[in-house]
N, C-alpha and C positions, 0 to 999 in steps of 0.2 A: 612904376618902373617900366624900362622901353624894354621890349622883348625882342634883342635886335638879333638878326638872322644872320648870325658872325661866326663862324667856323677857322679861326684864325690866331698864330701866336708871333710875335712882333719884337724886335730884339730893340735896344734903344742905347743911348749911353750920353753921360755931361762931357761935354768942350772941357778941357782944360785939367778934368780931374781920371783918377783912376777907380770910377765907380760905373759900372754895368748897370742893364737890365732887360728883364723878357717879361711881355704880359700876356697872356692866353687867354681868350675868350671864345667858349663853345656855347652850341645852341643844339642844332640839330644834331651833330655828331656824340655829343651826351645824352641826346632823348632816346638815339637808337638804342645809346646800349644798355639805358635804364629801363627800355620799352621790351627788350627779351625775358624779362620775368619780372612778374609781379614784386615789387619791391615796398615793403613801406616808407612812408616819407623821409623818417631819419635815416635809410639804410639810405636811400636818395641821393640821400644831400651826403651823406661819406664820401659815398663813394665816388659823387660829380666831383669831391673836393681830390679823391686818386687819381681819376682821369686827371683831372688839373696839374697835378701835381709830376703825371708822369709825363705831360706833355711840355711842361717848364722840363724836366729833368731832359729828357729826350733833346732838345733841343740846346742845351748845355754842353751833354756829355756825347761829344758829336763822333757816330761810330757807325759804318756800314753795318746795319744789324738790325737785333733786336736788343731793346730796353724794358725790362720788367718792374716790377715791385709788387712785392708778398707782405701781408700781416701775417704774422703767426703768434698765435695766443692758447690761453686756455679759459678763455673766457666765452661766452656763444656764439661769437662767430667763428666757422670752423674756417671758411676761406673769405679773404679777400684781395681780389689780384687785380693789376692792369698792367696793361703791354702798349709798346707804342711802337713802330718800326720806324726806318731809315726814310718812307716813302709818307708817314706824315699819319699812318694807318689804327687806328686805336681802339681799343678793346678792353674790355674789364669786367669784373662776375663779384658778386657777392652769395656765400653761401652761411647758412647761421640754421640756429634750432629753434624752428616755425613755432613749437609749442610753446616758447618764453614771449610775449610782450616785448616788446622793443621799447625802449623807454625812448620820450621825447626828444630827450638832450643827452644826445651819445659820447663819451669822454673817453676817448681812445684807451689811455690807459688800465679803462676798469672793463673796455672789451676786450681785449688782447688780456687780461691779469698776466703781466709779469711779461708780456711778448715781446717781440721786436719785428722790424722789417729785414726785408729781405731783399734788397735792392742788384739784379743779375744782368750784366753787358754780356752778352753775346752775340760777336762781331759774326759776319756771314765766313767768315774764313780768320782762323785762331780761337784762340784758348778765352774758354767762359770764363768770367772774373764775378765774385759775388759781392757784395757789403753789407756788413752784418751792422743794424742801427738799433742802439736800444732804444724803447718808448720811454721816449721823458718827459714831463709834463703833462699836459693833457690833449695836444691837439697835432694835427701832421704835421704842421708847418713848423710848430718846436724841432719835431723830428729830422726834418730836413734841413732846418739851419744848423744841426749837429751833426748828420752827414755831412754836409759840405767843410763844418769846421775840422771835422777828423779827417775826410780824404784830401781834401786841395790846401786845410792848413790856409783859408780863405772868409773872413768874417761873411755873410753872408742873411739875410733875411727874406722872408715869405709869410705871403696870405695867399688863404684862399677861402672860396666861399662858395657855395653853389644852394638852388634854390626846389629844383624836381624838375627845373627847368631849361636854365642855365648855369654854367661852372666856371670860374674864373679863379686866375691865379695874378699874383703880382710877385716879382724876384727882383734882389739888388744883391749887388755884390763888389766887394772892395779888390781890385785886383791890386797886384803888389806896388809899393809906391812908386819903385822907378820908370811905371809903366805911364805914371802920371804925367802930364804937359806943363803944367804950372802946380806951384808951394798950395795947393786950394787945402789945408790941414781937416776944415772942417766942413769940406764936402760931405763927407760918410755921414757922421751926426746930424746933419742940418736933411740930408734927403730920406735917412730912416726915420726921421723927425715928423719930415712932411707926409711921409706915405703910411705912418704909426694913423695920421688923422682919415685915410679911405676906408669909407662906410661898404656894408654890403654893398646898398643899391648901387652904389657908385662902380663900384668893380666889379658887379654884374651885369650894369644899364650904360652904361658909358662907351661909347668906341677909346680906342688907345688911345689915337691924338688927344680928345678930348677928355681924357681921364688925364692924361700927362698933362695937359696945358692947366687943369686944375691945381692938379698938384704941386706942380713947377714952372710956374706964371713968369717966376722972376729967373729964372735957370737956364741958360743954354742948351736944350735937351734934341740929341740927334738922333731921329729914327734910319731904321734902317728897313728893307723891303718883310713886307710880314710873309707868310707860308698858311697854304689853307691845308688843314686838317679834316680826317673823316671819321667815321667807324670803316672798320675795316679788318675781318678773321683772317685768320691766316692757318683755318683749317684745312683740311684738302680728303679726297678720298681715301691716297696713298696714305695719308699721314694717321686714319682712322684705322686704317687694313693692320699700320704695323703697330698699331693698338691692340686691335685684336690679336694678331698672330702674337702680340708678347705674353697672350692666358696659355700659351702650349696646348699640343695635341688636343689631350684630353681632356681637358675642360674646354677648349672651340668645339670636338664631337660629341661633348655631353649638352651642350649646349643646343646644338643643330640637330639633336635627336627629340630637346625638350621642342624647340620653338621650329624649326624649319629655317629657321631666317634668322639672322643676329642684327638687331637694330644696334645702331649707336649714335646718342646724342652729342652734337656738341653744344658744351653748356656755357660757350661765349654767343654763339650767336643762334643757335635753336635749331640747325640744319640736322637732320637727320639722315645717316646712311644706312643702308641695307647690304647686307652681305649673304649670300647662298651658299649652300656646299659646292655649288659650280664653281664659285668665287674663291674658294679655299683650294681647295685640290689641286691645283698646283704648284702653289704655294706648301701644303704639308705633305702631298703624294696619296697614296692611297691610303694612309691613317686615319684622312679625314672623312672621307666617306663612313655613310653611315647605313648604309644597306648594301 
């Protein structure tokens, strides 16, 4: 497999019919954010298949903002998230219970037991919107072509695959017929057909052009200009300060009595801040002092 240095998701679509599509293909912008904490292999490849997943979604559901998605389960992983912004910026965490084995071959629906996602638009200015998706089947990509059937009422398919190294995604979707050019009846079935046959390697190791020209040799397929993608937090000092200041008085000056200093990780990207009593105190007045 080529280990191609591709940070990039690519929108496409057939001549004549009313079927879409977007491919993602990361490299380094998924090592980053799999390189912040020691992950084993299956948690890896999940969660390169999240990042994939939210950077096809992001690019879909086109909104001045932020784009998220949450697992929420009661199975051992306690979190798994990823975020993707308006500027192409991507982030994502896996948290779970170190003490358990992580079995080889992870099957969504028996980590999450009984979970769902949590898919949240929150545009930079208006009102957060959430989608609630139950875990069906065994894998995201089930998941997400039943989001899409439930919110846009839009047939819709995905893969995705990622390896601890790179993460790729591939999406199609049936826009409504009169959006169509020409009678093509059996566009939909013939190109979820064709893209049913994409192997890993292929949707890992492939550039777009060349992954489409495989798969759609005989097909009029129109690219459109791709978008480069990064890791990229979206923490900030302020934004850790009104973290703290939301434990209240008393537990920030039981705090600053035990330790002198209030460290606070962020546990997307590993940056660490420090906070003082000098730091506080104006913030809470003279509450916070502690001598």
């Amino acid at each position: 497999m080529n280990n191609l240095s591709v940070n990039e998701i690519q929108r496409f679509s057939f001549d004549h019919t009313n079927v879409r599509g977007e491919r993602v293909l990361l490299n380094s912008a998924y090592q980053e954010i799999i390189q912040r904490k020691e992950y084993p292999l299956p948690l890896e490849k999940l969660l390169g298949e999240f990042v994939a997943a939210i950077a096809l979604l992001r690019d879909i559901i086109k909104i001045d903002g932020v784009l998220s998605m949450q697992a929420k389960g009661n199975g051992f992983l306690s979190t798994l998230m990823t975020e993707c912004d308006e500027f192409q910026n991507l982030r994502g965490i896996v948290q779970w219970d170190e003490e358990q084995t992580v079995p080889d071959t992870l099957s969504l629906k028996e980590l999450l037991a009984g979970g769902y996602l949590v898919i949240t638009i929150q545009p930079r200015n208006g009102q957060r919107y959430q989608g609630i998706v139950e875990v069906v089947g065994d894998t995201l990509a089930e998941c997400l072509e039943q989001y899409f059937l439930q919110s846009e009422q839009l047939p819709s398919r995905v893969w995705l695959a990622a390896n601890g190294s790179q993460c790729g995604g591939l999406f199609l979707q049936r826009l409504p017929q009169e959006q169509a050019k020409a009678g093509d009846k059996d566009a939909w079935d013939r190109f979820t057909h064709l893209a049913s046959t994409v192997s890993e390697d292929e949707l890992l190791g492939l550039e777009t052009e060349t992954l489409l020209h495989r798969l759609y040799h005989e097909e009029e397929v129109r690219m459109y200009d791709s978008k480069q993608m990064q890791f990229g937090c979206s923490c900030s000092r302020q934004r850790m300060l009104d973290a703290v200041m939301s434990l209240g008085t008393e537990e920030i000056r039981q705090l600053l009595i035990e330790q002198s200093v209030i460290k606070v990780d962020c546990q997307f990207c590993a940056e660490q801040y420090e906070f003082k009593e000098t730091d506080l105190v104006d913030m809470l007045g003279d509450q916070a002092q502690t001598h």
